[in-house]
DODREN-492613 format. One record per atom (N, C-alpha, C): x, y, z. Coordinates in steps of 0.05 Angstrom, whole numbers, padded with zeros to 5 digits, always signed. Example, Ala and Ser with C-alpha at 12.3 -4.5 7.8 and 13.67 -1.06 7.14 Angstrom:
<atoms>
+00264-00114+00156
+00246-00090+00156
+00264-00066+00156
+00257-00045+00142
+00273-00021+00143
+00258+00001+00157
</atoms>
This chain:
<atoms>
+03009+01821+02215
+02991+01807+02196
+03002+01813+02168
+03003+01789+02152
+03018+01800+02125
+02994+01807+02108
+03005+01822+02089
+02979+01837+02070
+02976+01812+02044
+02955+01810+02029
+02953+01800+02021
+02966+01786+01992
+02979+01811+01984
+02994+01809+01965
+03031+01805+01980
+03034+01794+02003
+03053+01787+02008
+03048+01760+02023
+03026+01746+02027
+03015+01714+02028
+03017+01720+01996
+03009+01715+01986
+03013+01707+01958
+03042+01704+01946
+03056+01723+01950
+03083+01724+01943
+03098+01697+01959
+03087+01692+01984
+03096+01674+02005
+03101+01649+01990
+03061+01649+01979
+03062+01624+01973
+03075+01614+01937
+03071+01633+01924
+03094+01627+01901
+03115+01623+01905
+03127+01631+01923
+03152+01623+01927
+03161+01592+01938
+03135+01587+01955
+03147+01553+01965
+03133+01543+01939
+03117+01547+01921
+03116+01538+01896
+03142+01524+01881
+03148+01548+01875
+03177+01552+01864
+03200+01530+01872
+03200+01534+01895
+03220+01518+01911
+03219+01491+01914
+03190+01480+01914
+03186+01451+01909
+03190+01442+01879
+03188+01459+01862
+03188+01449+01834
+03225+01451+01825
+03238+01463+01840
+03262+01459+01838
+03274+01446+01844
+03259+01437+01870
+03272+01412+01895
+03270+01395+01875
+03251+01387+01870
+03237+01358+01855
+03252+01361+01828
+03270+01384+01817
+03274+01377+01781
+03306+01373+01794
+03318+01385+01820
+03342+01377+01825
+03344+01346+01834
+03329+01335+01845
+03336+01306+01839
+03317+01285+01822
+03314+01299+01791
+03312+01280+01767
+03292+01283+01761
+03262+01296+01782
+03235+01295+01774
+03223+01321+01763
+03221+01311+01730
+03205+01335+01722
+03177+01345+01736
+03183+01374+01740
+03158+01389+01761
+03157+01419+01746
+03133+01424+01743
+03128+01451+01731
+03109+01462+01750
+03104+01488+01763
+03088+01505+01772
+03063+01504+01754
+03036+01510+01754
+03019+01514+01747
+03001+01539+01760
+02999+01553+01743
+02986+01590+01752
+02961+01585+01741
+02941+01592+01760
+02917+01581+01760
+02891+01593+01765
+02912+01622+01766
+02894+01643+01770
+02875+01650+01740
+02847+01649+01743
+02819+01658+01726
+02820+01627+01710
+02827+01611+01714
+02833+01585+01702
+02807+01566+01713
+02787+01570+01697
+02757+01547+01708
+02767+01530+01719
+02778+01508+01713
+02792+01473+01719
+02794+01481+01741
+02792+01461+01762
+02804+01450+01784
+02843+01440+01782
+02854+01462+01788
+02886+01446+01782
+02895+01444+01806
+02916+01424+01813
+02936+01434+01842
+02953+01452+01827
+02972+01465+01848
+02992+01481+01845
+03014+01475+01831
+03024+01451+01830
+03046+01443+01828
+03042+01413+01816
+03057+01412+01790
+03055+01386+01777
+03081+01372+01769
+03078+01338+01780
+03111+01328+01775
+03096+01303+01771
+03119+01291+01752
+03118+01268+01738
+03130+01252+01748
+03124+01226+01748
+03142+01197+01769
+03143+01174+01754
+03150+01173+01727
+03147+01148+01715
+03121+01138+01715
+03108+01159+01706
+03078+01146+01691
+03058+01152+01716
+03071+01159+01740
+03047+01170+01749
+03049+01206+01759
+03027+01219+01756
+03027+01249+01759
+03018+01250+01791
+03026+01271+01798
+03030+01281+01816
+03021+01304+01824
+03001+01314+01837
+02986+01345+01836
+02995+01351+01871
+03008+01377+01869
+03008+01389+01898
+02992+01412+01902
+02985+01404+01926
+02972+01439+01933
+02990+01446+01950
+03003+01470+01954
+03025+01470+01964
+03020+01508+01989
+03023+01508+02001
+03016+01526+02030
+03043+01521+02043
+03047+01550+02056
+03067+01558+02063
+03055+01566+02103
+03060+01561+02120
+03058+01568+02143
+03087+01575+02161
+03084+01584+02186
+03103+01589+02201
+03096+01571+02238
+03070+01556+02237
+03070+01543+02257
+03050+01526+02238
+03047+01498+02258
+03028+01476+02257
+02998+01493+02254
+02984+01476+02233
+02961+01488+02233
+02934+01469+02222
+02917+01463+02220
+02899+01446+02203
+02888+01458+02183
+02892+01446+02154
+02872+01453+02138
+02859+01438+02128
+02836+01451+02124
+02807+01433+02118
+02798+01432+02085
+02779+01410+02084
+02779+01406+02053
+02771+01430+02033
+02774+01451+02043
+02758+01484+02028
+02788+01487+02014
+02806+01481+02031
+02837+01495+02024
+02845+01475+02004
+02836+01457+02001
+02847+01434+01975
+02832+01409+01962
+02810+01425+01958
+02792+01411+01946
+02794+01414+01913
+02810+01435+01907
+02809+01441+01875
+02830+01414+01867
+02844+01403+01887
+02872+01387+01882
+02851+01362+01890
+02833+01350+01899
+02820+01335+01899
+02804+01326+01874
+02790+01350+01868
+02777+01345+01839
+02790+01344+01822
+02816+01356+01821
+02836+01343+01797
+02831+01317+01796
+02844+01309+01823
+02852+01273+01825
+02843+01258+01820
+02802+01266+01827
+02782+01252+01815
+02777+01247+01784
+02782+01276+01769
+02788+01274+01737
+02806+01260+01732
+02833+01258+01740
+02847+01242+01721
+02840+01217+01725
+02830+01208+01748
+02831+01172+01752
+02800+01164+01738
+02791+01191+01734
+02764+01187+01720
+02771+01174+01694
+02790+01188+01681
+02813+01189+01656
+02821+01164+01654
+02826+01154+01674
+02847+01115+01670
+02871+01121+01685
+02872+01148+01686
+02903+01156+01685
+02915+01141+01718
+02940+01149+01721
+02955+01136+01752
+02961+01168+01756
+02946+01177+01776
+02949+01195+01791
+02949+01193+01821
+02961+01216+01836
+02966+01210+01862
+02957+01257+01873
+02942+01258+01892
+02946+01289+01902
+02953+01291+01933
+02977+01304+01933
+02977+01316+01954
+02980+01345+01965
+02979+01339+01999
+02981+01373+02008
+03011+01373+02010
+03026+01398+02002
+03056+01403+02016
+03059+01433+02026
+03068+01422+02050
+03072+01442+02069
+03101+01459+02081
+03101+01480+02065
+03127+01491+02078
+03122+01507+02096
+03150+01499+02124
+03143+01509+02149
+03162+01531+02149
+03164+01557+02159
+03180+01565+02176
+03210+01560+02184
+03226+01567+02162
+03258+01554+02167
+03263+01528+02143
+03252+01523+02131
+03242+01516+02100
+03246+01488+02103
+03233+01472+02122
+03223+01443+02125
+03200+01445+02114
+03194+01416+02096
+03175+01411+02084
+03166+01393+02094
+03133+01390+02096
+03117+01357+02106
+03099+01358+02084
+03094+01329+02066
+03077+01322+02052
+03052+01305+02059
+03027+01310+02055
+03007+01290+02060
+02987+01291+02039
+02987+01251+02037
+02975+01247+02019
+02951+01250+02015
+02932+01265+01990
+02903+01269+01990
+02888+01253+01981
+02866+01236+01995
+02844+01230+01978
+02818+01245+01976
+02798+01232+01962
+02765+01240+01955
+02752+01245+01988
+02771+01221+02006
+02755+01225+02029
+02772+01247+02052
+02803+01258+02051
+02801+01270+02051
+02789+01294+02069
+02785+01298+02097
+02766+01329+02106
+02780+01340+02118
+02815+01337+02136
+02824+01352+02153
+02857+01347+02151
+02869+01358+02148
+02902+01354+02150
+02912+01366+02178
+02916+01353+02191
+02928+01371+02214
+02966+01365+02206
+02975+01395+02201
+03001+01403+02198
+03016+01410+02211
+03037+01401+02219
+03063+01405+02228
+03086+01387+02234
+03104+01389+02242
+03135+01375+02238
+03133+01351+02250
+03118+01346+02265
+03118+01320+02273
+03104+01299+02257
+03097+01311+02235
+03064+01283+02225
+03080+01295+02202
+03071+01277+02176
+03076+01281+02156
+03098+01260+02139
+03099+01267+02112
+03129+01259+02103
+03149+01277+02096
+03171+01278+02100
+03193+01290+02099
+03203+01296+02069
+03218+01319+02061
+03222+01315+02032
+03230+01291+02013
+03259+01290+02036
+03272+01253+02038
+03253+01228+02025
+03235+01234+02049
+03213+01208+02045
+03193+01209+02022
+03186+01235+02016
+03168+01233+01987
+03182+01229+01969
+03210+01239+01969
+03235+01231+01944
+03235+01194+01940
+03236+01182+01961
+03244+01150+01964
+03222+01140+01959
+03197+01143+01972
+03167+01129+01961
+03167+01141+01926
+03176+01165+01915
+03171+01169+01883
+03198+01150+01874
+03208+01143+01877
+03238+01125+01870
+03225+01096+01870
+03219+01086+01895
+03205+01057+01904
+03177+01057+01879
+03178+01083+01873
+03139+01070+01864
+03154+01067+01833
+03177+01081+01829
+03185+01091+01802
+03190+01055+01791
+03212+01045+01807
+03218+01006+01813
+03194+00988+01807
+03166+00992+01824
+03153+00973+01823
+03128+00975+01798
+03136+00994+01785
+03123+00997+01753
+03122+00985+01736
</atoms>
């Protein structure tokens, strides 16, 4: 069982690693530390040609479901900014075990993500849908 302050370390770290992935091919992404911070933030924030991008981002070692408790702060972002006018988009990203990533997209409605390597989008594929959406702007 990992102690708590080594889940945490876990999960900064696939933090980290998505915001690098994403600035190594062209998309500005900054971590966001969110600790004692009132707001509702996701974890992880990247920009796509005018539209933002909020991740909540969880690190696992098998398939697992998480439910709207685990990313609901990344929800009520989503709801603020579109409250805003703004073009926003939230999702969950999931690093597995051997450092595959699956993305799924969040809405308001939202209640259950079931995670693992078979369902999802691939890093690949969230890269080419932010490229395609970047085109039809």
């Amino acid at each position: 069982m990992l102690t708590m302050k080594k889940r945490r370390r876990k999960g900064f770290d696939a933090e980290r690693e998505l915001v690098r992935r994403l600035k190594d091919k062209g998309i500005w992404a900054t971590r966001i530390p969110v600790s004692g911070v009132a707001q509702p933030l996701p974890d992880v924030l990247a920009v796509s040609n005018g539209t933002l991008h909020g991740f909540e981002v969880k690190s696992t070692s098998n398939s697992i479901n998480f439910y709207k408790k685990s990313f609901d702060n990344t929800i009520l972002w989503l709801e603020a900014m579109r409250n805003e006018k703004l073009h926003a988009k939230a999702w969950l990203a999931v690093r597995f075990l051997g450092g595959k990533w699956r993305f799924y997209e969040l809405t308001s409605e939202t209640e259950k993500i079931e995670a693992n390597l078979n369902n999802g989008l691939t890093l690949s594929q969230l890269l080419k849908l932010l490229r395609e959406h970047e085109v039809k702007q």
